[in-house]
GUFI-531315 format. One record per atom (N, C-alpha, C): residue number from 1; residue in one letter; chain; y, z, x. Coordinates in steps of 0.001 Angstrom, whole numbers, plus 500000, padded with zeros to 6 digits. Layout:
BEGIN
[NUM; A; A; [Y; Z; X]] ...
This chain:
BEGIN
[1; X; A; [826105; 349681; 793757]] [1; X; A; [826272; 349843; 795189]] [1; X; A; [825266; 348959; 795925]] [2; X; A; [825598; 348245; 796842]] [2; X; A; [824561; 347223; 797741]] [2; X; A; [824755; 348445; 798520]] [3; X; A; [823137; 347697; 798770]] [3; X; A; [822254; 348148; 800724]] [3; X; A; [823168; 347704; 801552]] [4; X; A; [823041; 348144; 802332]] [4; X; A; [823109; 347898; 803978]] [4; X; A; [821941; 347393; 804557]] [5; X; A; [821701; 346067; 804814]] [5; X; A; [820579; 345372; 805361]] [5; X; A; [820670; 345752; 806855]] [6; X; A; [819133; 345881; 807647]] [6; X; A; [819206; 346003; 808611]] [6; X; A; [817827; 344617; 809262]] [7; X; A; [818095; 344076; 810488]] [7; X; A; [817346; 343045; 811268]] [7; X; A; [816610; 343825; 812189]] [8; X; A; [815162; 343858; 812340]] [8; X; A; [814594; 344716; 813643]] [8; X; A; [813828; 344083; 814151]] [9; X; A; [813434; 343955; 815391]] [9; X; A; [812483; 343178; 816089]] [9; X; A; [811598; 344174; 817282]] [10; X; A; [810115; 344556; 816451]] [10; X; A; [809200; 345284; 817355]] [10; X; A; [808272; 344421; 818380]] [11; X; A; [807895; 344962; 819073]] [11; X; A; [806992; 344582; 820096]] [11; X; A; [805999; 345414; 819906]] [12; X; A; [804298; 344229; 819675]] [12; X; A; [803104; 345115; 819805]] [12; X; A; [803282; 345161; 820995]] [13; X; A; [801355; 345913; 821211]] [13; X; A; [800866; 346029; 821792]] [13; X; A; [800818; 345008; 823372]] [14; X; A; [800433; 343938; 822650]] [14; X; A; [800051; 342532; 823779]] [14; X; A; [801710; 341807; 823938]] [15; X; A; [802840; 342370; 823474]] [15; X; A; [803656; 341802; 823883]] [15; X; A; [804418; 341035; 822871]] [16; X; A; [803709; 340521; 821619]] [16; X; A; [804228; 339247; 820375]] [16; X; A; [805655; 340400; 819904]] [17; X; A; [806351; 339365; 819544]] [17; X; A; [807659; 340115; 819301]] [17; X; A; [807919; 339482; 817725]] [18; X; A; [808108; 340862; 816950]] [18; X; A; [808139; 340474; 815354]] [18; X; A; [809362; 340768; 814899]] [19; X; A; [809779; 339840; 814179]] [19; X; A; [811371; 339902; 813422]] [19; X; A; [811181; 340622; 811777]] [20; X; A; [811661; 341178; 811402]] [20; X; A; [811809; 341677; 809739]] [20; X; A; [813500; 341985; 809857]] [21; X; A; [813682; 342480; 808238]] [21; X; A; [814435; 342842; 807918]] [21; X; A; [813788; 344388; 806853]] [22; X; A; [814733; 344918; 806514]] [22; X; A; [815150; 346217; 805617]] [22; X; A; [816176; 347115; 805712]] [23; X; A; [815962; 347987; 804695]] [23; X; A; [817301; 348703; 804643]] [23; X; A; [816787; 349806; 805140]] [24; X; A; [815787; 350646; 805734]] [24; X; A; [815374; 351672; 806492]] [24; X; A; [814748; 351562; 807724]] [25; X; A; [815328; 351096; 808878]] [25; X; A; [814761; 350764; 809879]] [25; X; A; [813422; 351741; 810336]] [26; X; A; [814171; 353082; 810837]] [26; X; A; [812537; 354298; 811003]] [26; X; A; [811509; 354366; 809727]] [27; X; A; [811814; 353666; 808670]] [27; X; A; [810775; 354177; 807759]] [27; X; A; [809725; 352711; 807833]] [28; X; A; [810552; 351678; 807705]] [28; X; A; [809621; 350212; 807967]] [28; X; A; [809255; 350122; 809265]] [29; X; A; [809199; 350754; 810173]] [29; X; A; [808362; 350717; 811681]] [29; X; A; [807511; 351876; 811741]] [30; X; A; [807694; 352581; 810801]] [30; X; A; [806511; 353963; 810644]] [30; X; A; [805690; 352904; 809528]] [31; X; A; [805824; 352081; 808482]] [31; X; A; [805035; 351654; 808130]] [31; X; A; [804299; 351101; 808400]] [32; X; A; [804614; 349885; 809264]] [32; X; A; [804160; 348925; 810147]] [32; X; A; [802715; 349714; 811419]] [33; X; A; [803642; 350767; 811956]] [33; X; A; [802663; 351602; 812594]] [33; X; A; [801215; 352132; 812473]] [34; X; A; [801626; 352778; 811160]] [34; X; A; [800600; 353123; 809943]] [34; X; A; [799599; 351999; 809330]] [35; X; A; [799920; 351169; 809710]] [35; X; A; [799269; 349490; 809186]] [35; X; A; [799700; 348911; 807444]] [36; X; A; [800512; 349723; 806973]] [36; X; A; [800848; 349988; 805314]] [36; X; A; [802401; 348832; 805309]] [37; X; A; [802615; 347915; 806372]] [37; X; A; [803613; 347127; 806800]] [37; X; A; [803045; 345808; 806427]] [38; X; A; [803677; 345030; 807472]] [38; X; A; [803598; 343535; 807326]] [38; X; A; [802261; 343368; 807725]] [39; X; A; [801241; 342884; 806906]] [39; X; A; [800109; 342060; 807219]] [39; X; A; [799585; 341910; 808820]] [40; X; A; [800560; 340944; 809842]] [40; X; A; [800785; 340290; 810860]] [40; X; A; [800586; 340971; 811762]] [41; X; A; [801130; 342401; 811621]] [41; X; A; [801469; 343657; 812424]] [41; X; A; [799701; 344724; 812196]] [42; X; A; [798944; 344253; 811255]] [42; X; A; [797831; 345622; 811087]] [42; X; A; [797122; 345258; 812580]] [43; X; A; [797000; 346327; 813172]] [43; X; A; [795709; 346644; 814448]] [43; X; A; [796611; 346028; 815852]] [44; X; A; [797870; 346058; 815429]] [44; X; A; [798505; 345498; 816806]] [44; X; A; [799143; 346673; 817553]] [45; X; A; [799128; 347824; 817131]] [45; X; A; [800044; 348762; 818000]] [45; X; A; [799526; 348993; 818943]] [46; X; A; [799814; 349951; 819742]] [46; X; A; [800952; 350794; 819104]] [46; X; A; [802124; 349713; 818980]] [47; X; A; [803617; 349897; 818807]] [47; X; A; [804411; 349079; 818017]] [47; X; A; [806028; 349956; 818725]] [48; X; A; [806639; 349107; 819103]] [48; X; A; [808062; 349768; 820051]] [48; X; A; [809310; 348811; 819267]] [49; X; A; [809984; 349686; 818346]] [49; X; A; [810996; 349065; 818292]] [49; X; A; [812149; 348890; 819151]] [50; X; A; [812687; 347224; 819789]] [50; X; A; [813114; 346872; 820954]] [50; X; A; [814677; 346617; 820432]] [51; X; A; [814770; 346450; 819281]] [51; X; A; [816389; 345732; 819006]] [51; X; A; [816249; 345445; 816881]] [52; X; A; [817550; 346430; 817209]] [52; X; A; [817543; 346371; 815452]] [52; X; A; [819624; 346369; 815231]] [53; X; A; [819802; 345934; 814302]] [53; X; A; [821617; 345333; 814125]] [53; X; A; [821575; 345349; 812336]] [54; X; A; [822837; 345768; 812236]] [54; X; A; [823571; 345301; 810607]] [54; X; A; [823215; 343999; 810770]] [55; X; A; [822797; 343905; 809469]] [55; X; A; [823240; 342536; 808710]] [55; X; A; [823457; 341859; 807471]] [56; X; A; [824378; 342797; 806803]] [56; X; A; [825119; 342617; 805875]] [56; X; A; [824427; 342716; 804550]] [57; X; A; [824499; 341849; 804023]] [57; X; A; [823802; 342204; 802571]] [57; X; A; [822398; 341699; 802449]] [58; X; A; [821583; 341515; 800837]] [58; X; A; [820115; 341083; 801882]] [58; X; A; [819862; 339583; 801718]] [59; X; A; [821323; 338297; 801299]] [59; X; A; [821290; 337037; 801321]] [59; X; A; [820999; 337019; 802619]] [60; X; A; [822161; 337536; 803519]] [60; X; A; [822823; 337481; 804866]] [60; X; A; [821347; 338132; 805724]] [61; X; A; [821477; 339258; 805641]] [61; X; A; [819664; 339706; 806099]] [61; X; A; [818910; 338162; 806190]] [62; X; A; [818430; 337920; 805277]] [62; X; A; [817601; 336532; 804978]] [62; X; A; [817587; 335741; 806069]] [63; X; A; [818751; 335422; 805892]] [63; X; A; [819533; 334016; 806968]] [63; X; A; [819622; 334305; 808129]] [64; X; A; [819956; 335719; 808673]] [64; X; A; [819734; 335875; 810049]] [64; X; A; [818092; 335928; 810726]] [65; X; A; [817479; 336479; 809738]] [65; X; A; [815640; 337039; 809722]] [65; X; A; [815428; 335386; 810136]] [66; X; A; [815736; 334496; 809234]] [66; X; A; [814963; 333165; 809203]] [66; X; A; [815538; 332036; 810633]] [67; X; A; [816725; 332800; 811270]] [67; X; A; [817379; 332087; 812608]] [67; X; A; [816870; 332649; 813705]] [68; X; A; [816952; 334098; 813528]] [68; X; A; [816140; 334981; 814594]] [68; X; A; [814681; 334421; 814997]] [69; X; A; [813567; 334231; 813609]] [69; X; A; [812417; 333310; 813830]] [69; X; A; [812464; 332200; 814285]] [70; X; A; [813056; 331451; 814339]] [70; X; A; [813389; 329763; 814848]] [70; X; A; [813564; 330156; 816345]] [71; X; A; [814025; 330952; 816550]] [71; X; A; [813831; 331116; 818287]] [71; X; A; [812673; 331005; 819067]] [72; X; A; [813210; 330430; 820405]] [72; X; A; [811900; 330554; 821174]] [72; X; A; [811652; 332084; 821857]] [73; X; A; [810710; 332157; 822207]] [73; X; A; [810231; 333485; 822804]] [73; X; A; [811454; 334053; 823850]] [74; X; A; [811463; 333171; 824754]] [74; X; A; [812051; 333468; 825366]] [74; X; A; [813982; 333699; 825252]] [75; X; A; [814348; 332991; 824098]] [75; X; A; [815488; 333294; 823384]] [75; X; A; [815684; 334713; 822336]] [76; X; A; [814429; 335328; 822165]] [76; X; A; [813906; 336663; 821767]] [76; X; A; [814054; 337373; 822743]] [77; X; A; [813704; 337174; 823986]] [77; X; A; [813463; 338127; 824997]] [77; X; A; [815135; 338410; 825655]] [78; X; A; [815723; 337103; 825761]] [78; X; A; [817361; 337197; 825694]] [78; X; A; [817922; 337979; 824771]] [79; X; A; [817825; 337908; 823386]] [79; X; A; [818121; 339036; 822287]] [79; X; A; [818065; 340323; 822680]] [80; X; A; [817389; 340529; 823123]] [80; X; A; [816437; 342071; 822814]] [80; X; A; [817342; 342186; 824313]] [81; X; A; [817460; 341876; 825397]] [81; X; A; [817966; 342388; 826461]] [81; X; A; [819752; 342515; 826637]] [82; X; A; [820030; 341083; 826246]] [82; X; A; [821484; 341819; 825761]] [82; X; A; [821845; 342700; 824581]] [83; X; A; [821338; 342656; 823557]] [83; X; A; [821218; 343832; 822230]] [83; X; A; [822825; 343933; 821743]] [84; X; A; [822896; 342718; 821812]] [84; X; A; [824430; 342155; 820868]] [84; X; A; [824593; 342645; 819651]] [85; X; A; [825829; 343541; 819567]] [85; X; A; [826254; 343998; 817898]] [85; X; A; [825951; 343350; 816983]] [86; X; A; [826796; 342149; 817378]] [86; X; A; [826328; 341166; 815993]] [86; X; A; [825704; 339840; 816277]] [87; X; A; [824358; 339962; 816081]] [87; X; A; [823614; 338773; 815942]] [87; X; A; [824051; 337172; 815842]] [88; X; A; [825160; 337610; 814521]] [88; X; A; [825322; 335925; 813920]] [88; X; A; [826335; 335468; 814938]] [89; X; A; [827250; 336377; 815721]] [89; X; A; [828392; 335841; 816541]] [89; X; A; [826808; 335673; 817439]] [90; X; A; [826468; 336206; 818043]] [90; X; A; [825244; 335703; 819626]] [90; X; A; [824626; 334450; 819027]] [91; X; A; [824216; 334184; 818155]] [91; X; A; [823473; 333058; 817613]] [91; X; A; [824318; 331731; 817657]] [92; X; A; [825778; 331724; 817539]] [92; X; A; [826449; 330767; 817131]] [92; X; A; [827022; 330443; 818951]] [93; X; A; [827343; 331486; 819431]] [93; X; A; [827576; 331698; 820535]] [93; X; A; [826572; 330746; 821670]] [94; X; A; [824991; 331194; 821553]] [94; X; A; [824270; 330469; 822242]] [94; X; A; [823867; 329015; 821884]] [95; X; A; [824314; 328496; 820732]] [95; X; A; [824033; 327250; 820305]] [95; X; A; [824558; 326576; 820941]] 
């Protein structure tokens, strides 16, 4: 049986907006919280998850995680405010 990959993008404290992937969204942002997460994320909270979406398996996860990063900030801040079902159609869409 495959996962169900999921894409989430939190916002610390000061505003930096972080992309991951996993297959437990509330449990990897309680980690992150906890500082027991991504490196990048220790001493930045508190920590608000702003926008999280399917994304398929965890090749597909990958590939969206690594397009989502290539964005500019402000193409993040577009993300997170429209909060489009599916990512890869908004991505191809805004190109």
């Amino acid at each position: 049986m495959s996962q169900s990959w999921q894409l989430y993008i939190v916002r610390t404290a000061s505003g930096v907006l972080y992309t991951g992937i996993t297959t437990d969204v509330p449990r990897r942002v309680a980690q992150h919280q906890s500082g027991t997460g991504a490196r990048a994320l220790r001493g930045k909270g508190p920590l608000t998850l702003v926008f999280h979406c399917e994304a398929g398996d965890r090749a597909n996860a990958s590939r969206l995680e690594y397009q989502v990063k290539q964005l500019s900030r402000q193409q993040k801040l577009l993300l997170v405010e429209k909060q489009p079902p599916c990512v890869a159609e908004w991505l191809r869409q805004s190109d």
